[in-house]
C-alpha positions in Angstrom: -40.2 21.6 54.0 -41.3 25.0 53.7 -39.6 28.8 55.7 -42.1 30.8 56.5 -41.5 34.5 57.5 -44.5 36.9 58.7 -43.7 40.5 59.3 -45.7 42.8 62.0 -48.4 43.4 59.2 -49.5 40.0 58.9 -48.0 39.2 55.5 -46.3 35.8 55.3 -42.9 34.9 53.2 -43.0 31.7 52.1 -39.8 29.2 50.4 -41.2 26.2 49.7 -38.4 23.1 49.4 -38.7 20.4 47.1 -37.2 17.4 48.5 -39.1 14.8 50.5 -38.0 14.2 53.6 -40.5 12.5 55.6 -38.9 9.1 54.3 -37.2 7.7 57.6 -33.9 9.4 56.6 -31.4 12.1 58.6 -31.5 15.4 56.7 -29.7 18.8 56.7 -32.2 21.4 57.0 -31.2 25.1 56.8 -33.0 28.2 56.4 -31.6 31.7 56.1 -33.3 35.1 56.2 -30.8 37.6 54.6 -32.5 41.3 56.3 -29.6 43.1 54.5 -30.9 41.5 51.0 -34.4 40.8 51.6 -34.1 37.3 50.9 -34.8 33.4 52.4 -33.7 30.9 51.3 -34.2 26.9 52.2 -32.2 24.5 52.3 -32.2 20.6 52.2 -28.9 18.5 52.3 -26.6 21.3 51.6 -28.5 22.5 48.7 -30.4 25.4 48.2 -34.2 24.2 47.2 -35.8 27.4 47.6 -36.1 31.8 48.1 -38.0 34.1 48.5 -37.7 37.5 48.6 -39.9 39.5 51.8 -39.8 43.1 53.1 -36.2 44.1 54.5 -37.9 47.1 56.6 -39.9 44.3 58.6 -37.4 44.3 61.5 -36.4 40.2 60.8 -33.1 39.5 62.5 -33.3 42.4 64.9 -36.3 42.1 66.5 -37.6 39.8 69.4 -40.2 38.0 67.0 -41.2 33.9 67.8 -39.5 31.5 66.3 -41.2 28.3 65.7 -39.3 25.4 64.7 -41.2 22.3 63.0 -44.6 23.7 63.7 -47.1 25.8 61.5 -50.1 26.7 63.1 -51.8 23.7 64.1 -49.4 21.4 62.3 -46.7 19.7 63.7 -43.6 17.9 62.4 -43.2 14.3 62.7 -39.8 13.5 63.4 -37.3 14.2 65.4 -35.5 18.2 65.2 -31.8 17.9 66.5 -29.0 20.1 66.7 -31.0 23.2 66.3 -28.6 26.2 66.0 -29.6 30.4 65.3 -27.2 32.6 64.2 -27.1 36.5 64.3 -26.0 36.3 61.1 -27.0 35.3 57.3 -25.2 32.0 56.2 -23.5 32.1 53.2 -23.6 28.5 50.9 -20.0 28.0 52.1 -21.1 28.2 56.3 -23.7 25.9 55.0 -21.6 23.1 54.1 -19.3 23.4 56.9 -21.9 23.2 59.3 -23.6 20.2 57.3 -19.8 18.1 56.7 -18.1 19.3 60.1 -21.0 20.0 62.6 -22.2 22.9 64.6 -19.0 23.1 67.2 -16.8 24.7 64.5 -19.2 27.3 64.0 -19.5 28.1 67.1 -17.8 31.5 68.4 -17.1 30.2 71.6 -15.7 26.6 72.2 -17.6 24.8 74.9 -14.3 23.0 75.7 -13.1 24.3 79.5 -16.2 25.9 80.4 -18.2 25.8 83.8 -21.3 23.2 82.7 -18.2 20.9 80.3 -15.6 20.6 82.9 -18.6 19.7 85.6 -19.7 17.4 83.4 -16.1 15.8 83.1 -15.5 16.2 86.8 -18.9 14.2 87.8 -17.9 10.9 85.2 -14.7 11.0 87.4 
């Protein structure tokens, strides 16, 4: 499993992880691009595999760049990608584990619970 960052000049950031996970098994993939640091990181069941530093003037995190999940170039993941979340900010190890043990609601800002699309969604079981 590898992050790759590019900035605007074409240069490519790359953290390579170590573990296999093409092996039929669910995994915890994370990868986090610290612009205030300069540093990505990768990570594979909760634990950091990989980082890499790259260029904190290349805009990352406050630009409107592409964002490719499970695809590089011509190459595609095999597998299935689920609960795929982006954040504004740069988890820390700690965000990392809550998100892996307790799941993405309570890291959410907002709780879904009593909202327009949730309570139609209850209303139309009825």
């Amino acid at each position: 499993m590898t992050l790759f960052l590019r900035d605007e000049a074409g240069a490519s950031f790359r953290a390579d992880g170590t573990s296999e996970v093409a092996d039929d098994k669910w995994h915890f993939v994370a990868a986090v691009a610290d612009a205030s640091k300069g540093k990505s990181s990768i990570w594979i069941d909760g634990k950091k595999e990989a980082e890499a530093d790259f260029n904190k003037k290349s805009g990352y995190g406050t630009s409107e760049g592409v964002v490719a999940i499970g695809r590089h170039y011509d190459r595609y993941t095999k597998g299935i990608i689920d609960d795929v979340a982006l954040f504004n900010v740069a988890l820390t190890s700690d965000d990392i584990k809550t998100v892996m043990d307790e799941g993405l609601e309570v890291a959410l800002a907002v709780s879904p619970l009593s909202k327009l699309a949730i309570t139609w969604g209850e209303i139309r079981k009825r």
